[in-house]
C-alpha positions as CSV (number, residue, x, y, z in Angstrom):
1,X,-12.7,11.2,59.3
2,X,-11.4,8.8,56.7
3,X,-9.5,10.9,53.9
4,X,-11.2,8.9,51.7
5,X,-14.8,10.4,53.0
6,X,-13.3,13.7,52.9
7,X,-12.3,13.9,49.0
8,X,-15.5,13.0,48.6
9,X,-17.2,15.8,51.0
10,X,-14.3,18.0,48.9
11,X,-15.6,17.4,45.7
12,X,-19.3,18.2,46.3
13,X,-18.5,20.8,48.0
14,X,-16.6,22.6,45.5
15,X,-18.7,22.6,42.8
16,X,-17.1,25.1,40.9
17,X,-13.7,23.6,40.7
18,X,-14.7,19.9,40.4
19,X,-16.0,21.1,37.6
20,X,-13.1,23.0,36.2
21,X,-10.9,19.6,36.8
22,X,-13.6,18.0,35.1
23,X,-13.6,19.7,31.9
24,X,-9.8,20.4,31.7
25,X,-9.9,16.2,32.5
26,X,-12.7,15.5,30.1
27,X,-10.8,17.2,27.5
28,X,-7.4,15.3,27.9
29,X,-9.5,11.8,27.9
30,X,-11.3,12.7,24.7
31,X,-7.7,13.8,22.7
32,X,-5.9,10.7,24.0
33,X,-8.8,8.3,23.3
34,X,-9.6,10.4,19.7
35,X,-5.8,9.6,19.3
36,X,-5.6,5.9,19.7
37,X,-8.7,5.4,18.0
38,X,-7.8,6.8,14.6
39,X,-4.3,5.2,15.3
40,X,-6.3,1.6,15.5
41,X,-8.1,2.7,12.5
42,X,-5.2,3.0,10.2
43,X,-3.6,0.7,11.9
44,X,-6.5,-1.6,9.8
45,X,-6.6,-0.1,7.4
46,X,-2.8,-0.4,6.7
47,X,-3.7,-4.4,7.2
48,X,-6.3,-3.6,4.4
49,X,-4.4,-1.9,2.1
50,X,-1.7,-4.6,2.0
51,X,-3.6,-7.4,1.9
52,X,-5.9,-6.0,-1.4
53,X,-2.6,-4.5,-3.4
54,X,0.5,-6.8,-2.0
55,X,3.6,-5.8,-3.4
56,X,6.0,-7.4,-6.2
57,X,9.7,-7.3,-7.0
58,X,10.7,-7.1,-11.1
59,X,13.9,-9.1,-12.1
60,X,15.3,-7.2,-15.5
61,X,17.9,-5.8,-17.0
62,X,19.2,-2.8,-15.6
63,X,19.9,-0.9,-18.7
64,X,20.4,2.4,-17.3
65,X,23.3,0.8,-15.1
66,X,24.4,-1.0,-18.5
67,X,24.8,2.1,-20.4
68,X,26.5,4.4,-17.8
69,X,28.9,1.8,-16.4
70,X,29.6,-0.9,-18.9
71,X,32.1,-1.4,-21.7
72,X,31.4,-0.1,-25.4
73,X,30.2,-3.7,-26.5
74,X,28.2,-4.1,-23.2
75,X,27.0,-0.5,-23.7
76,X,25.8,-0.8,-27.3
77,X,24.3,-4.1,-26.2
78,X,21.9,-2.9,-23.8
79,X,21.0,0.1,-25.9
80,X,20.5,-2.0,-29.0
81,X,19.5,-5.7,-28.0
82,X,17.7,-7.7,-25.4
83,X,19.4,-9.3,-23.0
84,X,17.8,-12.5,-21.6
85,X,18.1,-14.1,-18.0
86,X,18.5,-17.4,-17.1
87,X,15.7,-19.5,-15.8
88,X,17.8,-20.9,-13.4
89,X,19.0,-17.8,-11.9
90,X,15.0,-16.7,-11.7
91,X,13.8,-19.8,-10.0
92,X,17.0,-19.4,-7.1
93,X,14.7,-16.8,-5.7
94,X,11.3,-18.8,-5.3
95,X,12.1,-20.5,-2.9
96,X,12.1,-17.4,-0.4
97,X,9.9,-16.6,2.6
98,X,8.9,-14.1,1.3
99,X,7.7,-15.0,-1.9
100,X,4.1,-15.5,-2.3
101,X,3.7,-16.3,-6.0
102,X,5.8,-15.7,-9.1
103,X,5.6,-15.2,-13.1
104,X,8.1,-15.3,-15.3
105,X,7.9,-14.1,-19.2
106,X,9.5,-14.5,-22.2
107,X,8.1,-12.0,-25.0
108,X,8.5,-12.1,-28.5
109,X,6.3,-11.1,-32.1
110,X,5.1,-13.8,-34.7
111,X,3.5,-13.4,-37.7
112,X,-0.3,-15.1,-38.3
113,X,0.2,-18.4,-40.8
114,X,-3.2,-19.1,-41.3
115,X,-5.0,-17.2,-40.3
116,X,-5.9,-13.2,-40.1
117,X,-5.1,-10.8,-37.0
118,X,-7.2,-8.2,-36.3
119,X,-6.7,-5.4,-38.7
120,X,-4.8,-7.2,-41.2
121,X,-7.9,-7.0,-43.5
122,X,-8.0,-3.4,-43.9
123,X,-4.1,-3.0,-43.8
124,X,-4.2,-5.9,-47.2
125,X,-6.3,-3.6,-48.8
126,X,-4.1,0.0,-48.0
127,X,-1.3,-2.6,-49.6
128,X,-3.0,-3.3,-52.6
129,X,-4.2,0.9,-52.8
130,X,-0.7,1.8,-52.3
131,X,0.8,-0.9,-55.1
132,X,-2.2,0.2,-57.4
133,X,-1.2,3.9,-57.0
134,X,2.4,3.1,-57.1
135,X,3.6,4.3,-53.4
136,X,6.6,3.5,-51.5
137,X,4.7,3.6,-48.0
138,X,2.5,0.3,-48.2
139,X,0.3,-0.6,-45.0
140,X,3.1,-2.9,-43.4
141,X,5.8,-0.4,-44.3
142,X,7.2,-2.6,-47.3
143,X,5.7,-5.9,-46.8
144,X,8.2,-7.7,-44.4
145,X,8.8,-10.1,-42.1
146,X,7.0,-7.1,-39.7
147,X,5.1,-9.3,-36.9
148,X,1.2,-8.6,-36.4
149,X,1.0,-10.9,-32.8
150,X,2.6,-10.0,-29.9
151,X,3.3,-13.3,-28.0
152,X,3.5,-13.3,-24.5
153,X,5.3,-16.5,-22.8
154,X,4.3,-16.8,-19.7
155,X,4.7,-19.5,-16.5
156,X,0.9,-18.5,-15.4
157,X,-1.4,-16.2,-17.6
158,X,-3.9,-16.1,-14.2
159,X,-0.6,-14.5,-12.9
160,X,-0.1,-11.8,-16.1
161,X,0.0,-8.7,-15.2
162,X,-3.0,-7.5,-17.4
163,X,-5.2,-10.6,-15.2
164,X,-4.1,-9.6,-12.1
165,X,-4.8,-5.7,-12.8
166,X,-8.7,-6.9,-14.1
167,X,-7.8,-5.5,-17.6
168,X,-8.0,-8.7,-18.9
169,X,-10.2,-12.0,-18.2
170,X,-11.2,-15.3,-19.3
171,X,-14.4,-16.3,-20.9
172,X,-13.9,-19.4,-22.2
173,X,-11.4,-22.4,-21.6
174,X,-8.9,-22.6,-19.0
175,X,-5.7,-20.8,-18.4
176,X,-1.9,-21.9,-18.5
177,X,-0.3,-23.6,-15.7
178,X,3.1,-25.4,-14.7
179,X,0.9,-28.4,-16.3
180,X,1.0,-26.5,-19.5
181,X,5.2,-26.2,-19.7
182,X,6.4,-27.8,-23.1
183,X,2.8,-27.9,-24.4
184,X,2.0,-26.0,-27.6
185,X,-1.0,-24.1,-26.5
186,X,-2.4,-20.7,-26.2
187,X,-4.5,-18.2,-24.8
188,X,-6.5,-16.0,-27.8
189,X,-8.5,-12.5,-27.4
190,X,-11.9,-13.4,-28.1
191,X,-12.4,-10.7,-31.0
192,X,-9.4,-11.9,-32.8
193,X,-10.9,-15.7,-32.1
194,X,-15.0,-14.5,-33.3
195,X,-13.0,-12.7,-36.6
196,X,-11.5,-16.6,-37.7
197,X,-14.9,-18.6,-36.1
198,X,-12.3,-20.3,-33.3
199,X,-13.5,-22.0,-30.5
200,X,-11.4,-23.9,-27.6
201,X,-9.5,-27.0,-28.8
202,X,-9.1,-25.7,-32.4
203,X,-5.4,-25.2,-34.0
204,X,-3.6,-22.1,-35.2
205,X,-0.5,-21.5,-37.0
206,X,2.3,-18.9,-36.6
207,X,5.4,-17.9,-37.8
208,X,8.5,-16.5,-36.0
209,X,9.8,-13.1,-37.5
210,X,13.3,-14.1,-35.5
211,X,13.6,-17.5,-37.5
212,X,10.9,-17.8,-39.7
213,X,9.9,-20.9,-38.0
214,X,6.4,-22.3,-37.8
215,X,4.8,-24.0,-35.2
216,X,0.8,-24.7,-34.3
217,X,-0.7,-24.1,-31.2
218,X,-3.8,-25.7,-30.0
219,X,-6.4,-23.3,-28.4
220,X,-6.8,-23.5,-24.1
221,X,-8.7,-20.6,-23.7
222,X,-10.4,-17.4,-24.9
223,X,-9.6,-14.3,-22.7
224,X,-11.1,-10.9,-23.1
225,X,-9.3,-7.6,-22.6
226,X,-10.4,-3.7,-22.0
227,X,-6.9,-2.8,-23.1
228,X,-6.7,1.1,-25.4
229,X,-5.8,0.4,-28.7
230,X,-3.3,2.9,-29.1
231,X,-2.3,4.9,-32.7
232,X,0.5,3.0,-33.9
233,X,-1.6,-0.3,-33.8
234,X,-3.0,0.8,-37.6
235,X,0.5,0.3,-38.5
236,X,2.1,-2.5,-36.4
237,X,-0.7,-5.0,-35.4
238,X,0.9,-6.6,-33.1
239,X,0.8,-3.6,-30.8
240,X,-3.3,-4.2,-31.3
241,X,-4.1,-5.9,-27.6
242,X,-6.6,-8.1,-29.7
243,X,-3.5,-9.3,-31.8
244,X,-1.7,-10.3,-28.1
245,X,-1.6,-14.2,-27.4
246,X,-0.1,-16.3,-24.3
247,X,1.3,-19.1,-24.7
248,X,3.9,-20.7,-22.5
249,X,7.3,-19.8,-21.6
250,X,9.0,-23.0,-23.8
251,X,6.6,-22.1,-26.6
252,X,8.0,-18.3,-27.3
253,X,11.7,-19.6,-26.9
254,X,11.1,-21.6,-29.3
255,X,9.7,-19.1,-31.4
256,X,12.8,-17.1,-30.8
257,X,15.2,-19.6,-31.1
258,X,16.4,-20.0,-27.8
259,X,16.5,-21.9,-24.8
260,X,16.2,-21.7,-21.1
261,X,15.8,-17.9,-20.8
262,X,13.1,-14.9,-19.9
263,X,13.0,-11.2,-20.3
264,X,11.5,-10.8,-17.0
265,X,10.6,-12.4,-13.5
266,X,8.2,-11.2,-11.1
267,X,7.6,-12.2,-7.5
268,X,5.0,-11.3,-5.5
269,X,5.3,-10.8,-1.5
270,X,3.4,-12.5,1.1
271,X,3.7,-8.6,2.6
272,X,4.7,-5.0,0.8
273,X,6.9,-4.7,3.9
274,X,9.0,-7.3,2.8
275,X,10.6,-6.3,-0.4
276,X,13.4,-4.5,1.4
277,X,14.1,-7.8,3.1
278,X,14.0,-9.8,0.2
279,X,15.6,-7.9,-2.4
280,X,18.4,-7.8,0.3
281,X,18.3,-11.5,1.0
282,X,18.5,-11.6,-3.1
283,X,21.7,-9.8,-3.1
284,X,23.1,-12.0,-0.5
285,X,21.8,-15.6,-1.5
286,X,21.5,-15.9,-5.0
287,X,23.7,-16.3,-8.2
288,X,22.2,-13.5,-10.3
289,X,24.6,-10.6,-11.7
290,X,23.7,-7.7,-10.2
291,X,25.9,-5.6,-12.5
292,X,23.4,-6.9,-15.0
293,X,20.4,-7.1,-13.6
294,X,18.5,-5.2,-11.0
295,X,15.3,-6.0,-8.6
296,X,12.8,-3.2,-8.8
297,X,10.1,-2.8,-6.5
298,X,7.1,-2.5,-7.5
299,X,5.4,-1.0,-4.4
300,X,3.9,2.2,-5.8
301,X,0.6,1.4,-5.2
302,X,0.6,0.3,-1.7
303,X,3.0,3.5,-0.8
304,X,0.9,5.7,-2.6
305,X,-2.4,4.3,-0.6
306,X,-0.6,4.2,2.4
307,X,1.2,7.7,2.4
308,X,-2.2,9.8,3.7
309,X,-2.8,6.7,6.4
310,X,0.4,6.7,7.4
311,X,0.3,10.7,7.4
312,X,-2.9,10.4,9.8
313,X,-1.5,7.8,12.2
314,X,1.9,9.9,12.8
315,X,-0.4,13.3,13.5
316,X,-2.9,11.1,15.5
317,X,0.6,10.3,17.8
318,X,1.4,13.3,17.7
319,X,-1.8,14.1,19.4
320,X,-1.2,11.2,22.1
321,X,1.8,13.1,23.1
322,X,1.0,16.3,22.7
323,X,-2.2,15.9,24.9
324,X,-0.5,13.5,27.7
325,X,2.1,16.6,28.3
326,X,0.1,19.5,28.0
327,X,-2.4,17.9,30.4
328,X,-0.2,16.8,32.5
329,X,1.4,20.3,33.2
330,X,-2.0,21.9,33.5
331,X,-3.6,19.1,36.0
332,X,-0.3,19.7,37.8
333,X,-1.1,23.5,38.0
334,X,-4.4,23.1,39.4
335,X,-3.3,20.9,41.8
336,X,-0.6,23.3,42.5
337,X,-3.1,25.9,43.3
338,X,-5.5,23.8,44.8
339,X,-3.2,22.9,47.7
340,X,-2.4,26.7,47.8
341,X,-5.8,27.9,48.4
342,X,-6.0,24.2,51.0
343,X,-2.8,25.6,52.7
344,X,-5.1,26.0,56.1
345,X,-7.0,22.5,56.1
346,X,-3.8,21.0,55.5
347,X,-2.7,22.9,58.5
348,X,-5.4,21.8,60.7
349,X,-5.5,18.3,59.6
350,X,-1.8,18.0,60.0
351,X,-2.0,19.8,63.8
352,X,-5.0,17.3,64.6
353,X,-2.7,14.4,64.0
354,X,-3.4,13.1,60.6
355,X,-0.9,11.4,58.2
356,X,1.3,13.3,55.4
357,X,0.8,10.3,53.2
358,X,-3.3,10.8,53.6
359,X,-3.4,14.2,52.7
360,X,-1.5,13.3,49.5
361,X,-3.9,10.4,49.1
362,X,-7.2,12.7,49.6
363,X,-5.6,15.0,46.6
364,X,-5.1,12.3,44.7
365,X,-8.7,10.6,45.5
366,X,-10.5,13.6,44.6
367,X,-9.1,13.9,41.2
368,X,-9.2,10.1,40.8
369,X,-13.3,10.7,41.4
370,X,-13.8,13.4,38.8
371,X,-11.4,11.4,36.4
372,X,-14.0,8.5,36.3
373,X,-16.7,10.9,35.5
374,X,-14.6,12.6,32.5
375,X,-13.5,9.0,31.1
376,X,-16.9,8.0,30.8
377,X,-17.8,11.3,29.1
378,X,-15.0,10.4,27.0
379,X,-16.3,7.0,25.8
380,X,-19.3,8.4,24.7
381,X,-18.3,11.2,22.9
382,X,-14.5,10.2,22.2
383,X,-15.7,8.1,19.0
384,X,-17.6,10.5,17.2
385,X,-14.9,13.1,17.9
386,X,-12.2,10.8,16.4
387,X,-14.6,9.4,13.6
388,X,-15.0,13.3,12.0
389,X,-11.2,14.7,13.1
390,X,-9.6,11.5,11.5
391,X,-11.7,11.4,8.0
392,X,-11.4,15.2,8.2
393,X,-7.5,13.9,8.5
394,X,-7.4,11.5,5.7
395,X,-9.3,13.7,3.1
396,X,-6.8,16.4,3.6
397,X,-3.9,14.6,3.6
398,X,-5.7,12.8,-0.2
399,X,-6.2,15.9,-1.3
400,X,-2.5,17.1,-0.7
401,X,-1.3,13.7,-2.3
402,X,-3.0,13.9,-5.5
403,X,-1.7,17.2,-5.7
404,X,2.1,16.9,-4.9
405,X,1.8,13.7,-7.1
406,X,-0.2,14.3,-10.1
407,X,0.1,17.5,-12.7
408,X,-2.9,19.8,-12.4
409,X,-4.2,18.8,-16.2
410,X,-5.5,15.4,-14.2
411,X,-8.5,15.5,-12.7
412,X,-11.0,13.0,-11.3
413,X,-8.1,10.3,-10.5
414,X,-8.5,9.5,-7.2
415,X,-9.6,5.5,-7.6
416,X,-6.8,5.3,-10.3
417,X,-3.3,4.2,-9.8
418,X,-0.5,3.3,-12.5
419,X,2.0,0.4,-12.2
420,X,5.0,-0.3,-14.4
421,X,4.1,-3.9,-16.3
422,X,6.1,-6.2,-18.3
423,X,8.3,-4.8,-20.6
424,X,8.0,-1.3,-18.4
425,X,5.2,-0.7,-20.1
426,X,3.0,2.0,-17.5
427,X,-0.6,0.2,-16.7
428,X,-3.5,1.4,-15.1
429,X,-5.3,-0.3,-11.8
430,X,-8.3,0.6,-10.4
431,X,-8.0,0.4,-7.2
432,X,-10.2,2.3,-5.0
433,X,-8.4,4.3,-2.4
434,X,-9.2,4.5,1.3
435,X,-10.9,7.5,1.5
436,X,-12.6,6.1,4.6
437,X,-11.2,5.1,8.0
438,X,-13.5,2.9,9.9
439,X,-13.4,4.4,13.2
440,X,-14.3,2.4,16.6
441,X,-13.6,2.3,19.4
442,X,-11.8,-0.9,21.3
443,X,-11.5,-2.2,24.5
444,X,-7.7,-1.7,24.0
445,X,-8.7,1.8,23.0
446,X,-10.1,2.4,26.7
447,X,-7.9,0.3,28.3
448,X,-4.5,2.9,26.5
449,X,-6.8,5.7,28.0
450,X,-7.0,4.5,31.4
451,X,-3.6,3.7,31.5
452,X,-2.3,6.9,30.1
453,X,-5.2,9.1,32.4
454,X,-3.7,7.5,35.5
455,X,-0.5,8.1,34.6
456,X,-1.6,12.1,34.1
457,X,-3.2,12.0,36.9
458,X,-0.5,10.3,39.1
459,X,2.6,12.1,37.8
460,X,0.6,15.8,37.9
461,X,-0.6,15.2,41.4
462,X,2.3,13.4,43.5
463,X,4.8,16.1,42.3
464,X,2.5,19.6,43.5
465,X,1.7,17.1,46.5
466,X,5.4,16.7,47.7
467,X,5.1,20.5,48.9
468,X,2.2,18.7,51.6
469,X,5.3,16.7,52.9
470,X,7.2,19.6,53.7
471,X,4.7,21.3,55.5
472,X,4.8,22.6,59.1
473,X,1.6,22.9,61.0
474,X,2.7,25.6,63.9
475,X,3.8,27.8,61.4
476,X,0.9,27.3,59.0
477,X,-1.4,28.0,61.7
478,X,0.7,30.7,63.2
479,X,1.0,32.7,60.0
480,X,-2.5,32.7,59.2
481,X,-4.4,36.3,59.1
């Protein structure tokens, strides 16, 4: 009889252990499939997450470095005074692969010339209380040159941080672009342009509190912004987000008095996985003082995302090889005692004349039979058992993040992540984390499975099966009761 024709007649025949090997095989194709499926699944996601929150690289000062490593002079100067980079050392790194887009700013404070910032009603009138009633603490803390605009010089306001984050956007006009460089135009919050009746093309004066220089700007565009006022903006306007304007970069050097320099460049990767690369490539290439200046990645958001995916995809391979062993010893052992109990047949078979190499290959048939039976258990269940154990995964490992990362008096975060901004100032995004994985599974899924099943299946029944090969018939045959 063909062995073929007998692994068959051996697995209807034993009912009860076909069906044994089938659940034991059932079970090892529904782990490894659950396994590469949620692997796949963050594997996406991952992709996701890095193409909705990229990553970006911060050229600034490195004060910290200043302070503990510099000379007195340098020392007091980082402490006490800002300390500008060239342009020219910024723009050596644009050119990189890696580089996406870029920004670069150049921040300073001016005072309104003709016209009135928000809150500088109300703080004329505290003056004019606090002369009338003689005090020494008048609403702009003694009537200086104290600035009540912040100006932010920018290469791109679509590119500002407070844009890109959704904090602020435009509602009327157009933004600054490269076109704009040299131009003496700006970008206005539209309550501080509805309190002077401004509309797009109309002209505004400032002053600079560095050099009491004044210049007029001619309006682009009107921008709106969700920005918290904070406390100290009843006192110092200019920290009043309404009070904040954009012009470009050549326009706020000028209000400072300089030339050819920014406080701060940012470049944005093509990929979060590349800042490593081009920070080193940076370090390597370019002409910037590193004792002065540091590169500062600005990843927090895609690591803090990505820390419960990446969490899930590690256990998930875990699983994969966890499953492939564990199965593979325990298929072994059944075949192990399956050609124990078959001692006899083998016997026989072997005394009739048949083949070593066929009684190895009926073994091997027989569990290759049931395995197609399990596998296609597998697919049908092995997607609804990785859809609930990964989520069940992911929410865990969110729920361990937020607390390991976040001090118990916040609550009702998850959705909200913080980034440094220009100037190190700490800003909110809302980004909405992946609290989701969308499970499926993919041919390549099935095809791992098959792969890695066959594999079990070979390794756990060619090693019990050697013991067929050593087998004597007469003695078999001779020794049975």
């Amino acid at each position: 009889m063909n062995f073929i024709k007998r692994a068959y007649w051996s697995v209807t025949a034993r009912k009860g252990k076909s069906l044994i090997l089938l659940v034991v095989l059932a079970v090892i194709s529904v782990f490894v499939l659950t396994g590469l499926t949620i692997q796949t699944a963050a594997e996406e996601s991952s992709n996701l997450a890095r193409q909705e929150l990229g990553g970006d690289v911060t050229l600034t000062v490195d004060r910290q470095s200043l302070v503990e490593n510099g000379g007195e002079e340098r020392r007091r100067q980082a402490m006490f005074q800002p300390i500008p980079i060239d342009i020219e050392d910024a723009e050596s790194l644009i050119g990189s692969d890696y580089v996406e887009g870029y920004n670069f700013y150049s921040t300073t404070s001016a005072m309104a010339a003709d016209f009135t910032a928000i809150g500088g009603a109300e703080e004329e009138s505290t003056i004019e209380e606090d002369q009338d009633q003689g005090s020494m603490m008048p609403g702009r803390m003694g009537g200086g040159m104290n600035a009540d605009l912040d100006v932010q010089g920018v290469l791109y306001s679509d590119a500002a941080t407070s844009f890109m984050d959704g904090q602020s956007e435009m509602v009327e006009g157009e933004h600054l672009t490269g076109d704009d460089a040299g131009k003496m135009v700006t970008l206005v919050e539209e309550n501080l342009a509805s309190e002077n009746d401004w509309s797009i093309g109309d002209e505004i004066s400032i002053t600079s509190v560095e050099t009491e220089e004044t210049v007029t700007l001619e309006i682009k565009g009107i921008y709106s912004t969700s920005a918290e006022i904070p406390p100290q903006a009843e006192r110092m306007l200019s920290m009043n987000p309404y009070n904040s304007i954009y012009v470009p970069i050549e326009a706020a050097n000028q209000l400072k008095g300089e030339e050819g320099i920014i406080n701060q460049a940012i470049y944005y990767m093509n990929d979060p996985l590349n800042i490593d690369a081009f920070m080193e490539e940076a370090k390597n290439e370019s002409t910037i003082d590193f004792d002065t200046f540091i590169l500062n990645a600005n990843d927090q958001l895609y690591q803090q995302m990505m820390g419960p995916i990446e969490n899930v995809s590690s256990f998930s391979n875990k699983i994969v090889l966890l499953v492939t062993i564990a199965g593979s010893i325990i298929l072994g052992l059944i075949v192990m005692m399956t050609i124990r109990e078959r001692k006899y047949e083998m016997g026989v078979l072997l005394a009739i004349g048949e083949k070593r190499k066929k009684l190895v290959g009926q073994f091997l048939v027989e569990i290759l039979m049931v395995a197609v039976l399990a596998m296609g258990l597998s697919l049908v269940t092995g997607s609804y058992v990785a859809e609930a154990v990964g989520n069940q995964l992911l929410e865990q490992e969110l729920t361990a993040s937020e607390e390991s990362n976040e001090p118990q008096s916040f609550t009702n975060r998850r959705g909200m992540m913080g980034a440094m901004g220009p100037g190190g100032m700490i800003q909110t995004q809302d980004v909405q984390t992946i609290e989701e994985l969308a499970i499926g599974v993919t041919a390549e899924n099935i095809i791992m499975m098959v792969g890695i099943g066959l594999l079990v299946i070979l390794f756990s029944t060619l090693v019990p099966a050697l013991s067929v090969l050593r087998m004597n018939p007469k003695a078999i045959l001779t020794n049975q009761d």
